[in-house]
C-alpha positions in Angstrom: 57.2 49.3 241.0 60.0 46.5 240.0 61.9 47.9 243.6 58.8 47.3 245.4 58.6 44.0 244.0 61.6 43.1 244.9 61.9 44.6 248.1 58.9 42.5 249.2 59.5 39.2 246.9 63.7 39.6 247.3 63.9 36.5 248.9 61.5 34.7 247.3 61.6 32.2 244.8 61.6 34.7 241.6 64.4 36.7 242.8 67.3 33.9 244.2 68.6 32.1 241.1 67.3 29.0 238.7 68.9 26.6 240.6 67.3 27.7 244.2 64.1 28.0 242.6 64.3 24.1 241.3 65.8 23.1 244.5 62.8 24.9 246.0 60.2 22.9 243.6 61.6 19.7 244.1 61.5 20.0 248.1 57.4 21.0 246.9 57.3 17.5 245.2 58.9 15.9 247.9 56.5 17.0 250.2 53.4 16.1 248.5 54.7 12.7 248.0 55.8 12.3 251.3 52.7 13.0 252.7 51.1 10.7 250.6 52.4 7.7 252.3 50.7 8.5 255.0 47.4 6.4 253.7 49.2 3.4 253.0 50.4 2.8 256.6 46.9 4.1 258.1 45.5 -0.1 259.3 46.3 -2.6 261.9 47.0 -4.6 263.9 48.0 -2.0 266.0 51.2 -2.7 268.7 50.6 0.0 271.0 46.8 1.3 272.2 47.7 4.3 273.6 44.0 5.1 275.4 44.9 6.0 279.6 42.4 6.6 282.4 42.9 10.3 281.8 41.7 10.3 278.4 38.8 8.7 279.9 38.4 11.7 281.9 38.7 14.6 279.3 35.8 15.0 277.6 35.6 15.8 273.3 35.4 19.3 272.8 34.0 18.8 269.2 34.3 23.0 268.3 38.3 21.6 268.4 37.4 19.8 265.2 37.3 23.2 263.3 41.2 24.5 264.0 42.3 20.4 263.7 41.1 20.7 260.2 42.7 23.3 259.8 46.2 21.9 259.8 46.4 21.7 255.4 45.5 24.8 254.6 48.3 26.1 257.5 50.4 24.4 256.0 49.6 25.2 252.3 48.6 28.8 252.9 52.5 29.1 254.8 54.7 27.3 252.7 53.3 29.1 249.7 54.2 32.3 251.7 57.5 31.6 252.5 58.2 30.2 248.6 56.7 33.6 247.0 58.9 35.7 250.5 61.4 33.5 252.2 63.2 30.5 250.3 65.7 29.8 252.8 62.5 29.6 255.3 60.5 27.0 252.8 63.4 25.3 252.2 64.1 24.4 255.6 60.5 24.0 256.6 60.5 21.0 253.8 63.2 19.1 255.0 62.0 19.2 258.4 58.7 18.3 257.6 59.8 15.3 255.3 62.3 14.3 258.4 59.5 14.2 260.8 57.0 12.6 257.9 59.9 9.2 257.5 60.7 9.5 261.8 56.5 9.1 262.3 56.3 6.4 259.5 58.9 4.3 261.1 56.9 3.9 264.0 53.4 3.6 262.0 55.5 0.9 260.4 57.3 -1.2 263.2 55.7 0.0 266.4 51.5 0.7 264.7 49.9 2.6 267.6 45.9 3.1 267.8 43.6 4.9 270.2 40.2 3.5 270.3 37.5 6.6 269.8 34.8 7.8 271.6 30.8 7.1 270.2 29.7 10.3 269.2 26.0 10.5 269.8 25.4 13.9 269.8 23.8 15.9 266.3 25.5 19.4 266.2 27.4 20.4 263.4 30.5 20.0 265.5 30.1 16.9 266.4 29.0 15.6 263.1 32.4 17.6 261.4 34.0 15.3 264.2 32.5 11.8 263.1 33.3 13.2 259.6 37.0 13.2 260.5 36.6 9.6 262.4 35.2 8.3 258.8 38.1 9.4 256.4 40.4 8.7 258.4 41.5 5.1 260.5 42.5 5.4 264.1 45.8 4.2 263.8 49.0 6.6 263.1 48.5 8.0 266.1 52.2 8.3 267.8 54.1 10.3 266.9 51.2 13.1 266.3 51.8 14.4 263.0 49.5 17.5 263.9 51.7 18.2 267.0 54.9 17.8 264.7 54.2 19.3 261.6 52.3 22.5 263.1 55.0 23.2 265.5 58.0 23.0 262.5 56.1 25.7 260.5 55.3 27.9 264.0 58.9 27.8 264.8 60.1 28.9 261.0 57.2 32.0 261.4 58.9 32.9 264.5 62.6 32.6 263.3 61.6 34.2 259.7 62.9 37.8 259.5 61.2 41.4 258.9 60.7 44.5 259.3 59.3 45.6 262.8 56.0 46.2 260.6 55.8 42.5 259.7 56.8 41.1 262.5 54.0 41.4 264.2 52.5 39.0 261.1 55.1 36.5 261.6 54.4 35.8 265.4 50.6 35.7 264.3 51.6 32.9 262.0 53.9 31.1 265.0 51.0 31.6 267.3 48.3 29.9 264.7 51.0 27.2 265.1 51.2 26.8 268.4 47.4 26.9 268.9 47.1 23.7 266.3 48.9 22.3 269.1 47.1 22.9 271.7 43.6 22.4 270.2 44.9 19.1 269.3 45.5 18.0 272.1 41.5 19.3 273.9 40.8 17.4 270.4 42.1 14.3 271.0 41.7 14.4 274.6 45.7 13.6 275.3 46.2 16.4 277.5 49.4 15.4 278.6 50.2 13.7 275.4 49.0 15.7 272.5 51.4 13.4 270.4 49.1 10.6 270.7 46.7 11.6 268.1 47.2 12.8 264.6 
């Protein structure tokens, strides 16, 4: 049992040393605090409105509204997997995410981007999910996408993250859910040729 154990958790935070695990828990506060700051540059006045004639053109696909809020528990459910699996993986996924947190608040900051959003008349559950979204959250933050960013960091660690043929199969599921945050944003958000527009 204890070679099992380790054979699947090896890697993992219980099995690489004290001072990788609290480098490890650290990066896990930094994260949650640098995500926070998020809300405190979420107002106006805006710089930049990033709304073109093709976004005019692409309708809302409000059934997008269900994988967009899915981002958190991506990203939860896979940095908690490659804590318990991979270290080196969570580790780097951390510092990348808090690099592209402080590059995207830098332009919240100095260069405050808004797209203007569509009235949403419709009653489906969708669409109400949708307006739900429009409510807790402003309309600024919106370039760089931190949907676009953050999804794609943790589909590219899934896909470099090492295992056994067996697994592998796992890991390009996770890099795919990834990759598919990215593109539903984008149907979304309606920026189909720049999905980094909205958050």
């Amino acid at each position: 049992m204890k070679k099992t154990l380790q054979h699947i958790f090896g890697q993992g935070i219980f099995y690489t040393g004290w001072k990788n695990a609290i480098f490890s828990l650290l990066l896990a506060v930094g994260v949650y605090f640098t995500s926070q700051i998020y809300d405190l540059l979420n107002h106006g006045p805006a710089v930049l409105n990033l709304h073109t004639a093709l976004d005019s053109a692409i309708p809302v696909v409000p059934v997008f509204v269900v994988p967009y809020n899915s981002l958190q528990p991506y990203i939860y459910a896979t940095l908690i997997l490659f804590l318990l699996l991979r270290t080196k993986y969570f580790q780097s996924a951390c510092l990348a995410m808090i690099t592209v947190w402080f590059i995207s608040y830098g332009f919240y900051y100095f260069l405050q981007s808004e797209v203007v959003r569509p009235v949403l008349t419709a009653t489906d559950v969708f669409s109400k999910a949708v307006m739900n979204v429009y409510a807790g959250d402003n309309q600024f933050n919106d370039f760089p996408s931190l949907h676009t960013s953050l999804s794609t960091i943790l589909a590219i660690h899934w896909g470099k993250s090492e295992q056994t043929a067996r697994d592998r199969a796992e890991h390009l599921d996770g890099a795919d859910r990834g990759f598919d945050l990215v593109r539903q944003t984008a149907l979304y958000c309606r920026y189909a040729l720049r999905p980094g527009a909205c958050i």
